[in-house]
C-alpha positions in Angstrom: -16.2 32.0 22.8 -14.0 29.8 20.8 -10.7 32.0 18.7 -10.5 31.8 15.2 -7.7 28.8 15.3 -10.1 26.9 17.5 -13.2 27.3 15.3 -11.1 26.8 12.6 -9.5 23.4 13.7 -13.1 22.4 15.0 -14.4 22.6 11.0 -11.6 20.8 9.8 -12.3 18.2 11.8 -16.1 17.9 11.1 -14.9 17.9 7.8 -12.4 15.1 8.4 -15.4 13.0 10.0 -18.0 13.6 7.4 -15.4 12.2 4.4 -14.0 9.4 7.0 -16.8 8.2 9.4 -17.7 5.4 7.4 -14.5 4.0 8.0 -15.8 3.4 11.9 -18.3 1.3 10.2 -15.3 -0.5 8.3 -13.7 -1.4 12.1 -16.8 -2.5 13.6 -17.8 -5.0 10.8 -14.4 -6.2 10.6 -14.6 -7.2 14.1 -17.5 -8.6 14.6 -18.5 -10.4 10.8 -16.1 -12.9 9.2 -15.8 -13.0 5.3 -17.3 -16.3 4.3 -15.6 -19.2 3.8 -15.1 -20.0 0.0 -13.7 -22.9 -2.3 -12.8 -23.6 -5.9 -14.3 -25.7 -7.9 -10.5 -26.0 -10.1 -7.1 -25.4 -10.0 -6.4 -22.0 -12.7 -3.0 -21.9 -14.1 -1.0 -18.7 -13.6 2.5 -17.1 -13.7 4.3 -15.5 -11.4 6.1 -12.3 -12.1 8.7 -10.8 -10.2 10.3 -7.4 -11.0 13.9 -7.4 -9.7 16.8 -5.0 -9.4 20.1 -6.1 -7.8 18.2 -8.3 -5.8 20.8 -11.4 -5.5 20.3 -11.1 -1.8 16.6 -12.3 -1.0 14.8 -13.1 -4.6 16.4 -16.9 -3.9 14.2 -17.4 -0.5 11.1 -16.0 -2.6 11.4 -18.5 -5.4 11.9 -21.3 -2.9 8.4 -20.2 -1.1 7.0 -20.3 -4.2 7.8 -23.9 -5.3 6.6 -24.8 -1.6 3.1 -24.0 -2.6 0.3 -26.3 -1.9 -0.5 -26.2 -5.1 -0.2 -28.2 -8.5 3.6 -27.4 -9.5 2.3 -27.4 -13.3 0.0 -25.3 -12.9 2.1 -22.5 -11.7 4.9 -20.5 -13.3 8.2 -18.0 -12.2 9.6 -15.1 -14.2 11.6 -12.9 -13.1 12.3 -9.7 -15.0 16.0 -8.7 -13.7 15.5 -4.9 -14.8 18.6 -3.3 -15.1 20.9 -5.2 -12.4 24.6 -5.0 -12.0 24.8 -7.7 -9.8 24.3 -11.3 -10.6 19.9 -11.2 -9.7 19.5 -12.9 -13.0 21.9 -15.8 -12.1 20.4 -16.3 -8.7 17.0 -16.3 -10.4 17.7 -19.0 -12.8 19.7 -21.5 -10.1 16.3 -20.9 -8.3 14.1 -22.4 -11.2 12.7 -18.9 -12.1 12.4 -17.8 -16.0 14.1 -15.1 -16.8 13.8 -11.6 -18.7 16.5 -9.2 -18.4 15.9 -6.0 -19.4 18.2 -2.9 -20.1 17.0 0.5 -20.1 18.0 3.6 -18.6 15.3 6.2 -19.9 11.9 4.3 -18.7 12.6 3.6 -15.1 10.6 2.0 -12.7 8.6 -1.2 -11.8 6.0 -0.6 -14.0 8.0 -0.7 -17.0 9.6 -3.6 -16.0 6.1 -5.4 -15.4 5.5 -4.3 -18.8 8.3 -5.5 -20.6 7.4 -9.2 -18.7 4.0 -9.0 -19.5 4.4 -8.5 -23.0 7.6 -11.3 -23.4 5.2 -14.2 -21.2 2.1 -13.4 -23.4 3.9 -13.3 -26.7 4.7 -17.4 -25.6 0.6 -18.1 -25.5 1.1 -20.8 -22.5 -2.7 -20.4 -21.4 -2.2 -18.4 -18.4 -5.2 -17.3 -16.7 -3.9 -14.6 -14.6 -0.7 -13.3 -13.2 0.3 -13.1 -9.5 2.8 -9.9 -8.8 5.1 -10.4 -6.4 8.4 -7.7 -5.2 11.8 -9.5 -4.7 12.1 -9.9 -1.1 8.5 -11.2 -0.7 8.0 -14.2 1.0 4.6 -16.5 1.1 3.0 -18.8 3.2 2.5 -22.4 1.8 -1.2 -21.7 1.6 -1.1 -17.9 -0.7 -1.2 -18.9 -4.2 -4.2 -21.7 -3.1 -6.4 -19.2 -0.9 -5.9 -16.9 -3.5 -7.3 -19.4 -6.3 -10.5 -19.9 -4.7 -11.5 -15.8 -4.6 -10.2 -15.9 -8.5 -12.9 -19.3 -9.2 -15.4 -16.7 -7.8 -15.0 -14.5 -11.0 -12.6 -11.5 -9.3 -10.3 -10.5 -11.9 -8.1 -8.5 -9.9 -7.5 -10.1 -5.9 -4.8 -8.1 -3.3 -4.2 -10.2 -0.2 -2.8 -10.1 3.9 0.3 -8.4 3.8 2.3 -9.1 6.9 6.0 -8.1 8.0 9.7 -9.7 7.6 11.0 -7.0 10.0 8.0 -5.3 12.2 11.0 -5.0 15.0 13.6 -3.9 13.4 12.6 0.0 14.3 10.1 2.8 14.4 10.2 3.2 11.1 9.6 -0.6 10.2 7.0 -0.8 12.2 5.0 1.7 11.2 4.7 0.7 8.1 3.6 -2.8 9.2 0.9 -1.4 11.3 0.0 0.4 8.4 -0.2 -2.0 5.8 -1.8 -4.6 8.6 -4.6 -2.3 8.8 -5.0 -1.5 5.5 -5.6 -5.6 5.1 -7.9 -6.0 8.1 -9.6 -2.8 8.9 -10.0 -1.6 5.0 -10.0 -4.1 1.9 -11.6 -7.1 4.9 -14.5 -5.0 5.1 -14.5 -3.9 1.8 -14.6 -7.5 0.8 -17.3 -8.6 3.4 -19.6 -5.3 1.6 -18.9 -6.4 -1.9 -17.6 -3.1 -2.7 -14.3 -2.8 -4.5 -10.7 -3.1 -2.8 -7.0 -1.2 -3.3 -3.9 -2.6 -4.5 -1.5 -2.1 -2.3 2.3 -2.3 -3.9 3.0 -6.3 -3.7 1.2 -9.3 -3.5 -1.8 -9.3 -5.5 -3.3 -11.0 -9.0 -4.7 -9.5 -12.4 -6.4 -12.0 -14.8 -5.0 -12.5 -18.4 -8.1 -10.6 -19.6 -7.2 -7.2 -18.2 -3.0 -7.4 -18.9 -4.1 -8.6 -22.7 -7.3 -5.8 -22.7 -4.5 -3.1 -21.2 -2.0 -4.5 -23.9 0.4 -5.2 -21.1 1.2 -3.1 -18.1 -0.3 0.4 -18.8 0.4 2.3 -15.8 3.6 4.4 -15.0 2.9 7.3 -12.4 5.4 7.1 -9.6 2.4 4.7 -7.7 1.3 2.7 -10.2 -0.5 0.3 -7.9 -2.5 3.0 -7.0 -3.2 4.5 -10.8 -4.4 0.7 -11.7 -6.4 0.6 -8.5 -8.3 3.7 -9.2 -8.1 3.0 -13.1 -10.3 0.1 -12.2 -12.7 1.7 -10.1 -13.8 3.9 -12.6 -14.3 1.7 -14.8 -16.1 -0.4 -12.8 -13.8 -3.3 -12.1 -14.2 -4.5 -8.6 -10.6 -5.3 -6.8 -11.0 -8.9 -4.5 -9.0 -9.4 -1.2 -8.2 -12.4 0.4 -7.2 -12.2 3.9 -6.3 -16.1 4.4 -3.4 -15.4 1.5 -0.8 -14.2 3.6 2.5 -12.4 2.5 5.6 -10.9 4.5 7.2 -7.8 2.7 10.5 -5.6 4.2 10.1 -2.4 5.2 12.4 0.0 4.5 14.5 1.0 8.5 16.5 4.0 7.4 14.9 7.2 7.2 16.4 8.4 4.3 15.1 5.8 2.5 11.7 6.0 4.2 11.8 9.7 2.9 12.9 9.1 -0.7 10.3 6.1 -0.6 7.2 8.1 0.6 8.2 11.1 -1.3 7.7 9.3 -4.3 4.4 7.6 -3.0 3.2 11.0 -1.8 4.1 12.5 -5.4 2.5 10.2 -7.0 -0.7 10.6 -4.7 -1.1 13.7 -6.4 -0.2 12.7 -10.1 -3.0 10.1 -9.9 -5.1 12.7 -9.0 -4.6 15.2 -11.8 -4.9 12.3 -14.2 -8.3 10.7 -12.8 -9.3 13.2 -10.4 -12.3 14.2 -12.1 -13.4 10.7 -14.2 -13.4 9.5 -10.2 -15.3 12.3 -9.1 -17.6 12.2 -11.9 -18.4 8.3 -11.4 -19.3 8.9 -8.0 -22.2 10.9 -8.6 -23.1 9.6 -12.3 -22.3 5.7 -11.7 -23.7 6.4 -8.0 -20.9 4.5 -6.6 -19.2 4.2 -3.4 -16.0 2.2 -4.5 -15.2 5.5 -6.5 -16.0 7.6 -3.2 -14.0 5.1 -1.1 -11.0 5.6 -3.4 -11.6 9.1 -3.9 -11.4 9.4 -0.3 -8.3 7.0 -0.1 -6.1 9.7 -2.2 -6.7 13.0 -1.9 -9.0 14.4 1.3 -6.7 14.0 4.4 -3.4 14.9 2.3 -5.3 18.2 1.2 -7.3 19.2 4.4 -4.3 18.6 6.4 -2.0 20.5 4.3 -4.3 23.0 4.1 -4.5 22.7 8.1 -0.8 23.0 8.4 -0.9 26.4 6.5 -3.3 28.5 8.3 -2.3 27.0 11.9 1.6 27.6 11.0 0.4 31.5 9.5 -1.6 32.7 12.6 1.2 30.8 15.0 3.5 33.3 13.2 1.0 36.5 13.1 1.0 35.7 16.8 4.3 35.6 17.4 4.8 39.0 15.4 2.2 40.9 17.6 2.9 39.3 20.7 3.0 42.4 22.4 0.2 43.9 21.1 -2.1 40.6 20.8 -0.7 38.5 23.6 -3.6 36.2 24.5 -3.6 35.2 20.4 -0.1 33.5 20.9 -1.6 31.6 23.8 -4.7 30.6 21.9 -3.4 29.6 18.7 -0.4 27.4 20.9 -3.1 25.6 22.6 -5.3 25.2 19.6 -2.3 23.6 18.0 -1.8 21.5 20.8 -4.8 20.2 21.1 -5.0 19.3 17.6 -2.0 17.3 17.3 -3.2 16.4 20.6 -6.7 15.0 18.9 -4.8 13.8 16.2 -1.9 11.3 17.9 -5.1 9.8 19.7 -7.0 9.2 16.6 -4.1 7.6 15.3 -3.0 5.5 18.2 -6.2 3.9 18.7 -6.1 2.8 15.1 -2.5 1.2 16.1 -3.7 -0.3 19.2 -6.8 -1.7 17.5 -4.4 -3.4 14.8 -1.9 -4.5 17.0 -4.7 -6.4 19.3 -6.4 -7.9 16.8 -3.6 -9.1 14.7 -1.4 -9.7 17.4 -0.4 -13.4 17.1 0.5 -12.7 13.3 2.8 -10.4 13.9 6.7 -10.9 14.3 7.9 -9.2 17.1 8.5 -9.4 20.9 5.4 -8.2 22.9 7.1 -5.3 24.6 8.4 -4.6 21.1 4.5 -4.6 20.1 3.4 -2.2 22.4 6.3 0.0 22.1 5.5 0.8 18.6 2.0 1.7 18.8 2.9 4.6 20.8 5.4 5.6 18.0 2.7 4.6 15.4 1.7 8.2 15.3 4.6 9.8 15.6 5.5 7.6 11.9 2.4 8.9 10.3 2.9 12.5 11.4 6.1 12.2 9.1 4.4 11.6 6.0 3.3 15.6 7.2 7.3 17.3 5.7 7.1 14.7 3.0 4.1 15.7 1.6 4.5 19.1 1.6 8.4 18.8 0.1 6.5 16.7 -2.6 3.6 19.7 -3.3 6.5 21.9 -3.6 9.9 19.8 -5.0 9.8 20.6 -9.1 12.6 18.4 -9.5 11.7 15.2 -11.4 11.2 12.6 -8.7 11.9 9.2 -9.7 11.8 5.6 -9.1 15.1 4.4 -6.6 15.3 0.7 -5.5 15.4 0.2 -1.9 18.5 -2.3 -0.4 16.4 -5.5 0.9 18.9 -7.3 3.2 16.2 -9.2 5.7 17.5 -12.9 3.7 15.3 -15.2 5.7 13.4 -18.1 4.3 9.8 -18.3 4.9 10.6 -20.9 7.8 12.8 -18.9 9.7 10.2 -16.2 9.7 6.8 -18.2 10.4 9.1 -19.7 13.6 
């Protein structure tokens, strides 16, 4: 007969499966259907806008990838909103042929503000753009991006996210498991997504909104501590599908230090849950009203595995500790509840490594590293998403305002060093 813990664990997982299965689905199609070739019929103007802060260090080497763009050099703009810098960004941004906006203020903080404060200056000068491509500072692109991305915007997607790959996959654990992350988020998530015509998730950097939606929104509209997520999910309920396109490649840092990877994902995981106070229910509500699965897919994407797990952690942890109290009383319960634990994390590294090997196979060519390097970090692959485990729960319970803090970006390659 199973103990409590074990029966326990056992309908947590069931649960897990019956909110994630389809995700299988998501692995399978990617790896045996390709998304179907596509072409424009013209070339769309657009902008390009950069949010920067003290950035002098790598924004150069993204404005140089962008002119590199096989692409009609009219047709394609650079601003750069140099959001309260103290170092010379905004200089550096010029000399590189960029626009610039600088912008001073110290009570709204944070990339979203900054996006708004472009948004609203590059509109205000009418130069017929059709849509806006959002780019972070230490981006780089392939030659191809802003072209591969033009023909999924001819094809009447309004909002497009795109392949984001790695300037420093070997750097560390830490680096890496991001990578892996985001590379599966591309190939195993918004591919699929794409192939199925249902809607995909922005993801931080690299994607493009149309001039209808920034002019409909009266800017940039969104300021939760994720506000690619709140305009992702924003969009789903109201029925605005999100594009991907997998041949528009671009390499982002990671962040290498874990204190920055905490004070990072602390605010991601904090704002996880602030997107789901604000739209919790209109998402829930669309699912079973509108009948749609992009609003379950997203629902899904927020808020199940951060609570279950959570809520895993907290009876596991109490009945490890009842145990430990009545040890001499109860001793088999102390033994159970160990191995129960056990085997869940067990279960869990598993689940999670096969994801990472998966990724890593797949996409192995694209990705910048040194093959023992590779394999090395898809056995830590787990151990990196097992960390998000503290974060979250120091984010459920930390009351203290948590806000915006730029990251250092010192990886100053050029997009030729990195594609060598």
């Amino acid at each position: 007969m199973l103990s409590f813990i074990s029966m326990f664990n056992l309908i947590i997982f069931i649960i897990f499966t019956a909110f994630y299965s389809y995700q299988i689905y998501y692995v399978f199609l990617a790896l045996f259907k390709k998304s179907k070739d596509l072409y424009a019929s013209k070339y769309h103007k657009y902008a390009v806008v950069i949010a920067a802060r003290n950035e002098s260090a790598v924004i150069g080497h993204l404005i140089k990838s962008i002119e590199k763009q096989n692409y009609p050099r009219d047709l394609l703009d650079i601003y750069v909103v140099a959001d309260n810098c103290t170092d010379n960004t905004a200089e550096v941004a010029k000399n590189a042929g960029a626009h610039v906006f600088e912008r001073f203020n110290k009570h709204f903080i944070g990339k979203g503000y900054a996006l708004d404060y472009a948004f609203k200056n590059i509109m205000s000068k009418n130069k017929g753009y059709e849509a806006y491509f959002v780019f972070d500072a230490d981006n780089l692109l392939d030659e191809n991006y802003v072209s591969e991305m033009n023909k999924v915007f001819d094809k009447g997607y309004k909002i497009i996210t795109s392949y984001r790959n790695s300037k420093n996959y070997d750097t560390n654990w830490l680096s890496a498991g991001y990578s892996l992350w985001f590379l599966r988020e591309a190939q195993y998530l918004n591919n699929p997504r794409m192939i199925l015509n249902t809607g995909c998730a922005i993801s931080g950097t690299g994607f493009l909104v149309s001039d209808d939606i920034i002019r409909k929104n009266k800017g940039w509209k969104h300021h939760l501590l994720t506000e690619d997520i709140e305009f992702t999910i924003d969009n789903a309920i109201r029925g605005e599908k999100i594009g991907y396109c997998g041949n528009a490649v671009i390499y982002d840092e990671q962040p290498y230090l874990f204190r920055q990877s905490w004070n990072q994902r602390l605010r991601w995981a904090k704002g996880f849950y602030q997107v789901f106070a604000k739209y919790g229910m209109d998402l829930i509500k669309a699912i079973f009203t509108k009948k749609s699965f992009y609003c379950y897919d997203m629902f899904v994407t927020i808020m199940p595995a951060l609570f279950l797990t959570l809520i895993s952690v907290a009876v596991n942890l109490t009945v490890f500790l009842l145990g430990l109290i009545s040890i001499d009383a109860y001793p088999r319960l102390m033994e159970e509840t160990l191995g129960a634990i056990l085997l869940s994390i067990f279960n869990s590294y598993m689940v999670l490594f096969v994801l990472g090997l998966v990724t890593t196979v797949t996409e192995w060519k694209k990705i910048n590293a040194l093959p023992f390097k590779k394999i090395k970090y898809m056995f830590t692959f787990p151990i990196f998403i097992f960390t998000y485990l503290p974060i979250s729960i120091a984010a459920l319970f930390k009351f203290k305002k948590i806000e915006w803090q730029p990251i250092s970006h010192t990886i100053a390659k050029t997009i030729e060093e990195l594609q060598q």
